[in-house]
C-alpha positions as CSV (number, residue, x, y, z in Angstrom):
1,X,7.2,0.0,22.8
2,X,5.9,-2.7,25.4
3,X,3.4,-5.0,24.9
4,X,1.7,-6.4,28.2
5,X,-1.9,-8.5,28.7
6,X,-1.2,-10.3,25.4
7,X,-4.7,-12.4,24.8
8,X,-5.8,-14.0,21.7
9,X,-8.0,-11.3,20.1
10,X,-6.2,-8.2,22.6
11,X,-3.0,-6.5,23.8
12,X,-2.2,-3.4,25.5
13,X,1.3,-1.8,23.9
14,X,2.6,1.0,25.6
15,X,4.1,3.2,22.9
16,X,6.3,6.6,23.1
17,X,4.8,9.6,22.1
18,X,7.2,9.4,19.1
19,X,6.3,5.7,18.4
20,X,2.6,7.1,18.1
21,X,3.4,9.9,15.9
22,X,5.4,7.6,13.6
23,X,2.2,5.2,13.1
24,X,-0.3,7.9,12.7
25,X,2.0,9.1,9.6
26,X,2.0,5.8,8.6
27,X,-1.4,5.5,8.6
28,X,-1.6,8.7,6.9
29,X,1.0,7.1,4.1
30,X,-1.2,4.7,3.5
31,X,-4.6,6.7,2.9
32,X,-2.8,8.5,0.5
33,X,-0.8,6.2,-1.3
34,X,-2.7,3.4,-1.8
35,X,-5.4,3.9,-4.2
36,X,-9.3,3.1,-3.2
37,X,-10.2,0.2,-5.3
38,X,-6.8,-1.4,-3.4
39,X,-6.8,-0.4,0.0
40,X,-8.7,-3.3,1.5
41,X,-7.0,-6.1,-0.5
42,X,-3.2,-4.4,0.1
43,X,-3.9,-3.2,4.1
44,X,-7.1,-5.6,5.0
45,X,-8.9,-2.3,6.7
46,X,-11.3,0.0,4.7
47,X,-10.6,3.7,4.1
48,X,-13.4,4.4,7.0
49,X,-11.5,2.2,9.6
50,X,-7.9,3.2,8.6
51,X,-9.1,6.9,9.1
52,X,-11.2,5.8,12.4
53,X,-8.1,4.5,14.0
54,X,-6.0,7.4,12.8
55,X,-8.4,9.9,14.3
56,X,-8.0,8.2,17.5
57,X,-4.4,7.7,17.3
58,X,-3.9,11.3,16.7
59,X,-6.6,12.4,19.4
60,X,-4.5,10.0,22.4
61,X,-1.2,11.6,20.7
62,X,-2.9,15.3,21.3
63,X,-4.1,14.5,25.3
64,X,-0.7,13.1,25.7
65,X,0.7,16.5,24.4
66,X,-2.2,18.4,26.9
67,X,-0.1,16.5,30.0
């Protein structure tokens, strides 16, 4: 993993296929271990935007398979 353009509010990481896989099951940990009325306080994202960045996690992880 590289990070590069570091800014404030922005960064661009370059991460390994593996790397990628390891935080979308990370993510996927999370959704279902952490109960709903304690998800926002314990992670600081919702559900909805946990799930958002999973989905396109796993859809980068799935074109990078395609090449």
């Amino acid at each position: 993993m590289e990070a590069k353009n570091i800014t404030k509010d922005k960064m661009t990481i370059d991460f390994t296929s593996e790397e990628l896989s390891f935080l979308c099951n990370t993510i996927n940990e999370a959704l279902e271990a952490v109960e709903e009325w304690e998800f926002q306080t314990r992670t600081g994202k919702t559900r909805e935007q946990a799930t958002e960045v999973q989905t396109r996690l796993m859809e980068l992880l799935d074109e990078a398979k395609r090449m």
